[in-house]
Structure formats: structure tokens, C-alpha cells
C-alpha positions as CSV (number, residue, x, y, z in Angstrom):
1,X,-40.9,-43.8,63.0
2,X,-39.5,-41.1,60.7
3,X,-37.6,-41.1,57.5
4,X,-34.1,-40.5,58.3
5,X,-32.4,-40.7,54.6
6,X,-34.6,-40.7,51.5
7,X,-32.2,-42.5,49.5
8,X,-34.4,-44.0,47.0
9,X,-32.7,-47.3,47.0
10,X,-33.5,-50.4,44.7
11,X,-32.4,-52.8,47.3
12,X,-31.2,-51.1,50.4
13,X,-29.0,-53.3,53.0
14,X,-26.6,-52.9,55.2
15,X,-26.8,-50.2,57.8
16,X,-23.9,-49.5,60.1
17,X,-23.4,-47.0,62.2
18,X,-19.7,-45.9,61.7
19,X,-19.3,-43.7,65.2
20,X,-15.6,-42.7,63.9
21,X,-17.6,-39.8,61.9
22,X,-20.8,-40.3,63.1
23,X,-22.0,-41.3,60.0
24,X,-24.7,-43.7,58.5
25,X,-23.0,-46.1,55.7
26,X,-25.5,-48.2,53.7
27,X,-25.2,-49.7,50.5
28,X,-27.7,-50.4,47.5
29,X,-26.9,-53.9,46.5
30,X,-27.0,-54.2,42.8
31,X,-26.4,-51.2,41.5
32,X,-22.9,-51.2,43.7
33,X,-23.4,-48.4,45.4
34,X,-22.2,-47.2,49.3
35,X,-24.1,-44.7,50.5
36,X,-23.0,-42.4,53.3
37,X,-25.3,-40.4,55.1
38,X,-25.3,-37.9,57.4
39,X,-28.0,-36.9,60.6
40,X,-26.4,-34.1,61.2
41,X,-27.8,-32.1,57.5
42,X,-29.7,-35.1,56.2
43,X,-27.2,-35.3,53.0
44,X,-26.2,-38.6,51.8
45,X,-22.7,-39.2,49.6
46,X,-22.9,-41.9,47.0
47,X,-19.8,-44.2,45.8
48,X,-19.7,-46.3,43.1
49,X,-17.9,-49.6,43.5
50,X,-18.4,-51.3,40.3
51,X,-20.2,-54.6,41.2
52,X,-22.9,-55.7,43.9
53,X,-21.9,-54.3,46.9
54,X,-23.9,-56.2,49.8
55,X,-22.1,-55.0,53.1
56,X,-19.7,-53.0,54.9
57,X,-17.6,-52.9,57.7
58,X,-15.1,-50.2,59.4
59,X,-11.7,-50.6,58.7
60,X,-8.7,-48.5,60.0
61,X,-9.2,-44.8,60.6
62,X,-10.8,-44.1,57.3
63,X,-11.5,-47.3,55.0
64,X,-14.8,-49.8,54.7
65,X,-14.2,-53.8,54.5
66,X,-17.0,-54.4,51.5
67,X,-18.5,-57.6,50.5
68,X,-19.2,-57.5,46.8
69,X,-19.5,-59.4,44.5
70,X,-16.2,-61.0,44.0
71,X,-15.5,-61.4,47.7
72,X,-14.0,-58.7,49.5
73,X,-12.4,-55.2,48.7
74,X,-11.4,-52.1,50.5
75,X,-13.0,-48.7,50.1
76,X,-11.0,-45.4,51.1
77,X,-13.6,-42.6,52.3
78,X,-10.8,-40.4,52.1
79,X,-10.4,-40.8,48.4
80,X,-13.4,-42.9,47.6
81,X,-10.5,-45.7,45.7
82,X,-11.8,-49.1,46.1
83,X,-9.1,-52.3,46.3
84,X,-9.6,-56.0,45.6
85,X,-8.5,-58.0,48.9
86,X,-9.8,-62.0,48.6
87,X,-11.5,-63.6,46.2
88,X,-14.6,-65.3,47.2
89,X,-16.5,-67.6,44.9
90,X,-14.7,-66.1,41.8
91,X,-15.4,-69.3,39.8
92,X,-19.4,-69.3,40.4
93,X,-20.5,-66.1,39.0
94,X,-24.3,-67.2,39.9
95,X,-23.5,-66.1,43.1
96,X,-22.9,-63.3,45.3
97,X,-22.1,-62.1,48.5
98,X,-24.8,-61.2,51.0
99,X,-25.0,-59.8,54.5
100,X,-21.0,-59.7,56.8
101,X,-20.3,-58.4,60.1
102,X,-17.0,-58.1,62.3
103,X,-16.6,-60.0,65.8
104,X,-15.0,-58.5,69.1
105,X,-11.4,-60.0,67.3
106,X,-12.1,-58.3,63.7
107,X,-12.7,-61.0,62.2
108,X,-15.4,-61.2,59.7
109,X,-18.1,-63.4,58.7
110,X,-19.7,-62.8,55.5
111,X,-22.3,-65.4,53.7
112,X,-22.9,-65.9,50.0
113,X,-26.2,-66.4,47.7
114,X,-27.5,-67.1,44.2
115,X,-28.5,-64.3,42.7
116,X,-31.8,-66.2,42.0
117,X,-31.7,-67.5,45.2
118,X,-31.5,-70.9,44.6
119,X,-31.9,-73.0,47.5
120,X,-28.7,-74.3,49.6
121,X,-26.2,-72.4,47.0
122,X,-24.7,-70.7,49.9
123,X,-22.1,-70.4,52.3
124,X,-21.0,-68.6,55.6
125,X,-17.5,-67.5,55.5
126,X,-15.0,-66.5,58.0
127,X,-12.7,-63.8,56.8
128,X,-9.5,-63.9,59.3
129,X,-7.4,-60.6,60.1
130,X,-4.7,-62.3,58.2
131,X,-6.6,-62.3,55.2
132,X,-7.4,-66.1,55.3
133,X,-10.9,-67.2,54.3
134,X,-12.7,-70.4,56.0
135,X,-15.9,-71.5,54.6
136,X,-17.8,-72.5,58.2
137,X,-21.5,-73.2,57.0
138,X,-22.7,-74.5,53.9
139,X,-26.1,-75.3,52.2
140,X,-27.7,-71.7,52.9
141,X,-29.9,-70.3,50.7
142,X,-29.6,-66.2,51.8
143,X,-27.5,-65.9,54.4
144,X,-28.6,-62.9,56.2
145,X,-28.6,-61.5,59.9
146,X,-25.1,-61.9,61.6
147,X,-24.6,-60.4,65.4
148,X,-23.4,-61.7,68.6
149,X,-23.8,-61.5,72.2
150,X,-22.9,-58.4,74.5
151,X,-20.5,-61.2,76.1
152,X,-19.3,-62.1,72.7
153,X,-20.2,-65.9,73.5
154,X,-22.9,-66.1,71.6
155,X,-23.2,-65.7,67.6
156,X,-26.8,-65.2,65.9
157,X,-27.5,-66.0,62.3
158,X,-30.3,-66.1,59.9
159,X,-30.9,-67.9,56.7
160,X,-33.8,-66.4,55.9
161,X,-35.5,-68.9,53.4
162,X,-35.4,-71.3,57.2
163,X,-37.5,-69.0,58.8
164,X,-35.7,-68.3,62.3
165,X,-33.1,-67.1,64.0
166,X,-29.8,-69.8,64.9
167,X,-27.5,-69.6,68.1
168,X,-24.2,-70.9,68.0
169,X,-21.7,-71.1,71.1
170,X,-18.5,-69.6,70.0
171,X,-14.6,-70.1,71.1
172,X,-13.7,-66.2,71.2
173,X,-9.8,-67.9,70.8
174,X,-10.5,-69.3,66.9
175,X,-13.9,-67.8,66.0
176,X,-15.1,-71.5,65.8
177,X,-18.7,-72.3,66.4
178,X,-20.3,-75.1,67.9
179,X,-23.8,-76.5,68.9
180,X,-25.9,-74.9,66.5
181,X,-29.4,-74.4,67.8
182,X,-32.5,-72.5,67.1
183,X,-33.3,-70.0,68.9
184,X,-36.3,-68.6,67.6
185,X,-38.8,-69.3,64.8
186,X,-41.0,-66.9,63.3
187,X,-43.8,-67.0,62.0
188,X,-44.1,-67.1,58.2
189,X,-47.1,-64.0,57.8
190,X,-44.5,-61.6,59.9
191,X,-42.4,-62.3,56.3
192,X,-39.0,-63.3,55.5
193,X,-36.3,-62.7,58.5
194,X,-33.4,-60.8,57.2
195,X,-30.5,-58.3,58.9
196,X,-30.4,-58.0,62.0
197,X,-28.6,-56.0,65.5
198,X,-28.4,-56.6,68.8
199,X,-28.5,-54.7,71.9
200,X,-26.7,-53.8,75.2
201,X,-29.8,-55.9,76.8
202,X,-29.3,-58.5,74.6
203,X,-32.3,-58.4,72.6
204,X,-32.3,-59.1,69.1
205,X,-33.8,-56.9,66.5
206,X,-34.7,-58.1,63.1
207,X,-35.7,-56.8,60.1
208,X,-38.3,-58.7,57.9
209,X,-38.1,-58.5,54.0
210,X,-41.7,-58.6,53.3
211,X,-43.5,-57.7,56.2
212,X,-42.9,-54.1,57.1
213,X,-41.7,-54.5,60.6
214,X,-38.8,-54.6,62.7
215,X,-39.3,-57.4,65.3
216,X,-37.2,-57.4,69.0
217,X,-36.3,-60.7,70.7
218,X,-35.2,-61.6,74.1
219,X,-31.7,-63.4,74.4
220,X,-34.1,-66.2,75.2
221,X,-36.2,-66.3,72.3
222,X,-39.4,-64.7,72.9
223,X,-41.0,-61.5,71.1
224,X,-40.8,-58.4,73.1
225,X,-41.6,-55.7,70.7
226,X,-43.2,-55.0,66.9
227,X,-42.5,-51.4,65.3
228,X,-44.5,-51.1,61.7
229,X,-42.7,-49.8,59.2
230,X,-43.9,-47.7,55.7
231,X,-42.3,-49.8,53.8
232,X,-42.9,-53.5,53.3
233,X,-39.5,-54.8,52.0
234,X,-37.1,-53.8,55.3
235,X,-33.7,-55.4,55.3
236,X,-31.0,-54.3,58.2
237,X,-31.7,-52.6,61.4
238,X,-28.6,-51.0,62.8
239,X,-27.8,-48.6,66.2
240,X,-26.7,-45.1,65.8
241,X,-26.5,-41.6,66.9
242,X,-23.8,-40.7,69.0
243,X,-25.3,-42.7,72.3
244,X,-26.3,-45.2,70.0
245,X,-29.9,-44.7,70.9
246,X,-31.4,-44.5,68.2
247,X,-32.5,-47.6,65.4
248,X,-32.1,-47.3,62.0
249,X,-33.0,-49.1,59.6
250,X,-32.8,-49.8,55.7
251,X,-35.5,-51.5,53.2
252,X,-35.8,-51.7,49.2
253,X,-37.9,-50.7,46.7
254,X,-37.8,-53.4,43.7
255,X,-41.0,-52.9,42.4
256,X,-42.4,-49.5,41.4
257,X,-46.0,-50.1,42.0
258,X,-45.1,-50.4,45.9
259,X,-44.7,-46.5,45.5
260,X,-47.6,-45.6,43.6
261,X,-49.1,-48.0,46.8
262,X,-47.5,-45.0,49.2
263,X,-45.1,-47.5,50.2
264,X,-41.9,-45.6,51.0
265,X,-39.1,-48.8,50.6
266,X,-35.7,-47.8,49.2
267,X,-35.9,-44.9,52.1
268,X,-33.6,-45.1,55.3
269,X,-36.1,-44.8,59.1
270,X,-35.0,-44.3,62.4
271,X,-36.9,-44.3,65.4
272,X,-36.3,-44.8,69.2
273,X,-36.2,-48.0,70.7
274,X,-36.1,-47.5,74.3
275,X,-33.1,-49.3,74.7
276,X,-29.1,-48.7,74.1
277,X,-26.8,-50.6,71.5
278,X,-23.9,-52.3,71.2
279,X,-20.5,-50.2,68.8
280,X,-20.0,-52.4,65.7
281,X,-16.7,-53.9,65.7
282,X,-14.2,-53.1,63.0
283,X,-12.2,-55.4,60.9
284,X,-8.6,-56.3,62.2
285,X,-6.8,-56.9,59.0
């Protein structure tokens, strides 16, 4: 385990690999920044966006889908220009958006929180190529880890305050979902569950906020690996590099004594996880 990207972020989230640069894009929630960062010389390029930023997702040749604040926008690399799409939530500004990943179709799903993380004030949205939104789960509290299946029949998710991981069969037609089920439940000492990626085996890898380790999952449930991290706050892991054989991951450093403690959150790690994963999927719209 090695520190890929010292970006000193207050709350780091959202890794993605996007493998049309070979680049590392993170963001830094509430300071609205995207960070992109690259192995190759170890610099990272920050970008304002002008409001909580909580996710992103490829788009195009050249442009990130972001969940922010107030919903969605688009971000041009090319020119760094950031443009409003939907609205999400405009009229409850006690909320924001949280963690959003694309399916195999490019479609989106993207969950909201309170900012105080009041409990049940969220919801899981699907954000349609067309530009539609469809709220699809309500009464979460932080919606966090979205990933699916290397079959695409399967859709994970994590509302971290429920302390496990959901399963949820899914029409590949619609992007409905059906029979909800949990698939695993962890135990509250490893810390909060919160992003999460999955790989070409199927396993599921989860970050836990509060517990300073990445934990990997069979597609049936059970714990098949624990990697420590130096930093107790980790948020999203992500595959990268360009076999996607390597495991980054991002964490947050919201309290200053946790440094002074040698603890190294707000930094970007990577290590090697034995195993191969899956190419993130890219928004349609």
C-alpha cells in the first residue's frame, strides 16, 4: 500500500479510473473540487466547480457527468467549463448529492443525503440517457457504494448508516430493479461501509469510512480479503492502470488532529489486489 496522490483532500470521494487518458479523477466534496491526477508524473490538476461536487462519471470523448450539489452538470476537461444539466432536489437545499455510477446502458444512478446526515432524507435516483430523472429508492440516509455484476444482472448498493451491502436483480431493458436483498452485513467495529468496485471475479470491494480498510467480498457474500489502510476515514476504492490491475483508493481528512496522529487521510493509495477489474461505464446522454 503506497500513496499514489497526496492530494491533501478534506473529504476525498469518488475515484474513477478514466482509461480514455489514463487518468485518475477524484473529487473533494465540499470544497467542489475535481481532481485529476496522473500515475504517469504523480501531478494532480484541480478544477473548481462551484458547489459540492460528490461524483463523476465519463462522458463523451472529453467531458465528466458530476453529481453536485444541485443535481447534475457537465464538466469539459478540455476547457475545464462546467454546465448545469437536471436539477435534482433544488427545493431542499439540506441536501446534497452523494456517491453515482453509470450501468452497461449509460444510465446513471446517483443517491442523495442531508448534509447533516439525517436519517432516511435520501434518495437513489436514476438519471436516463435522455436526461429524465426517476427517483427508485427512498428513505436512505447516505447513499453510498453503487456497482454491478460482470454480467450486468446484478446491482449492489450501500446505505451506509444500514450497515451492509444490498443486491438487487435488474432488467438490463429499463434499468428497473427488483427483489431487494442483503447480501452482506458487516460488522459495525470494521466502521461505516461506503464506495465501493467490483471486479472481473465478481468480488466486491468496499471502502469503510472509519475503519481504515478496504474489505473484498465474494459475489456470494463472504469476506475474502482485508488490506489496512494509513488512513482511517477511506471512502471509494476504484480499478486503474492501464490493465486495470491496480486498486486505488480515496479517503478524507476532516479532522486535523488525525494528522498530527500520522494518519495520512485526504491522500489517494494504490496497491495490488491480485485480481483484474471491470472498465467503468460512461454516461450515454
Amino acid at each position: 500500500m503506497t500513496v499514489a496522490f497526496d492530494v491533501r483532500a478534506g473529504l476525498g470521494e469518488g475515484a474513477l479510473w478514466d482509461w480514455r487518458r489514463d487518468r485518475l479523477v477524484s473529487v473533494d466534496i465540499l470544497v467542489g473540487r475535481v481532481l485529476v491526477s496522473d500515475p504517469r508524473d504523480g501531478s494532480t490538476r484541480s478544477i473548481e466547480v462551484g458547489q459540492p461536487v460528490s461524483a463523476a462519471m465519463l462522458r463523451g470523448e472529453h467531458e465528466l457527468l458530476l453529481a453536485v450539489r444541485d443535481g447534475f452538470s457537465s464538466l469539459d476537461l478540455d476547457s475545464d467549463a462546467v454546465e448545469p444539466l437536471v436539477e435534482i432536489e433544488a427545493d431542499n437545499p439540506a441536501n446534497r448529492m452523494n456517491d453515482a455510477a453509470c450501468d452497461a446502458r449509460g444510465r446513471c444512478f446517483a443517491g442523495t443525503m442531508a448534509f447533516d446526515t439525517s436519517r432516511g432524507a435520501g434518495t437513489l435516483y436514476r438519471l436516463d440517457p435522455d436526461l429524465s430523472v426517476h427517483p427508485i429508492l427512498d428513505g436512505l440516509t447516505i447513499s453510498n457504494g453503487l456497482g454491478w455484476s460482470p454480467s450486468g444482472g446484478l446491482m449492489y448498493h450501500i446505505d451506509s448508516r444500514a450497515g451492509g451491502i444490498d443486491a438487487y436483480d435488474v432488467d438490463e431493458r429499463t434499468g428497473a430493479l427488483s427483489d431487494r436483498r442483503r447480501l452482506v452485513n458487516t460488522d459495525p467495529s470494521w466502521g461505516l461501509p461506503d464506495g465501493l468496485a467490483v471486479d472481473a471475479e465478481g468480488g466486491i470491494w468496499v471502502a469503510f469510512w472509519g475503519g481504515a480498510a478496504v474489505r473484498r467480498f465474494g459475489p456470494d457474500g463472504k469476506l475474502t480479503a482485508t488490506i489496512d489502510l494509513p488512513a482511517k476515514n477511506a471512502s471509494r476504492p476504484a480499478f486503474g492502470g492501464v490493465n486495470l490491475d491496480q486498486l486505488y483508493v480515496t479517503s478524507a481528512q476532516l479532522d486535523p488532529e488525525q494528522a498530527a496522529d500520522g494518519d495520512l487521510g485526504g491522500a489517494i493509495f494504490v496497491f495490488e489486489p491480485g485480481v483484474h477489474g471491470l472498465r467503468a461505464h460512461a454516461f450515454a446522454g
